[in-house]
C-alpha positions in Angstrom: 0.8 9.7 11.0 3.8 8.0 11.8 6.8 7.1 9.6 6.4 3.3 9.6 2.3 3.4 9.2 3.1 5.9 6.5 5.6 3.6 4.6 3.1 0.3 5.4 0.0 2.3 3.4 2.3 3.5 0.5 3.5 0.1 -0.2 -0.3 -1.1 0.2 -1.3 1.8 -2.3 1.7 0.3 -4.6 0.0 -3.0 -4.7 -3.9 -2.3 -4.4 -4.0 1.2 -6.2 -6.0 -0.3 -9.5 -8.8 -1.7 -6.8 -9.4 2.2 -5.7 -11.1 4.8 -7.7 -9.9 7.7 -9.2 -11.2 10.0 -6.3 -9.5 7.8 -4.0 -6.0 7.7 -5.5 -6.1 11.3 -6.2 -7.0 12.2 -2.4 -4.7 9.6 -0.9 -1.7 11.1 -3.0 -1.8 14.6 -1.9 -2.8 13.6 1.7 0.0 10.7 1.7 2.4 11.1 -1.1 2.5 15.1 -1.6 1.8 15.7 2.4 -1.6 17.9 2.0 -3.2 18.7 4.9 -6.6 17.9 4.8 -8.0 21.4 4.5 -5.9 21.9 1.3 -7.6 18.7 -0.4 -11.1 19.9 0.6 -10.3 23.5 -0.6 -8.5 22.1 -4.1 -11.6 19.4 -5.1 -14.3 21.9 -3.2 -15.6 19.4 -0.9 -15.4 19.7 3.0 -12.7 19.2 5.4 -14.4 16.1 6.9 -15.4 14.5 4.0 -11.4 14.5 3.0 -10.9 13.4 6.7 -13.6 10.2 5.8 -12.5 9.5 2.3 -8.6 9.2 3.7 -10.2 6.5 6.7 -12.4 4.4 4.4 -9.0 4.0 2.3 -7.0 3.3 4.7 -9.5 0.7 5.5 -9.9 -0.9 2.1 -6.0 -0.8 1.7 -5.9 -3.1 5.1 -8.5 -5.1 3.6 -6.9 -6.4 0.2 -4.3 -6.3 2.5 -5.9 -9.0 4.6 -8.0 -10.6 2.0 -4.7 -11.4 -1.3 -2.1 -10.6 1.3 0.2 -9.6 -2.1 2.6 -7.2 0.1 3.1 -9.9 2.3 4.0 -12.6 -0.4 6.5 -9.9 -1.9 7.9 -9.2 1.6 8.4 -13.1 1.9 9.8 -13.4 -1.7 12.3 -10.7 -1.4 13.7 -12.0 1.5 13.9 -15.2 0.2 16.0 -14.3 -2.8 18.0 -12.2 -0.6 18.6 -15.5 1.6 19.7 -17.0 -1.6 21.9 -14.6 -2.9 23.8 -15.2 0.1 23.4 -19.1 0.7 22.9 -19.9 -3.0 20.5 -22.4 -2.0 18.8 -23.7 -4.6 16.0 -25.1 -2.8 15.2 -21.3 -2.0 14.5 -21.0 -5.9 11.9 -23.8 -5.9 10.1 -22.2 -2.5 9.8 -18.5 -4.8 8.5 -21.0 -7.8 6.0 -22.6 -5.1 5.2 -19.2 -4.5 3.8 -18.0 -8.1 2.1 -21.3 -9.2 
């Protein structure tokens, strides 16, 4: 897995994690987060290789869907750069477009 999909599915496991269940956050973790292989998953929670190899898929699947579907990571891309465009503008109408944003 490369470095960018990698840091795109973290920051969609940031936002969506509570939409997952526990199996799910505990195999994405040591697969993504802690860098498991996939044979050290299946060995730790006793299930097969390819089931690990599945699970890890059909998450990376739902993640893209919320993703799609409340698009949150991409409102909080869009809102953190427009309060960085604001902290260097000071435009206030920049405030009122972040406002727009939560109502």
């Amino acid at each position: 897995m490369d470095f960018d999909k990698k840091d795109y599915l973290i920051s969609l496991f940031l936002q969506y994690e509570p939409l997952l269940t526990d199996t799910q956050k505990l195999y994405f973790k040591a697969y993504v987060l802690e860098d498991f292989s996939l044979k050290e998953i299946a060995d730790a929670y006793q299930v097969s290789r390819s089931a690990i190899h599945d699970a890890i898929h059909k998450i990376e699947d739902h993640l893209y869907a919320y993703e799609e579907k409340l698009q949150l990571y991409q409102k909080a891309q869009k809102r953190q750069l427009l309060f960085k465009t604001y902290d260097e503008t000071k435009d206030e109408t920049l405030l009122d477009q972040i406002k727009a944003m939560d109502e």
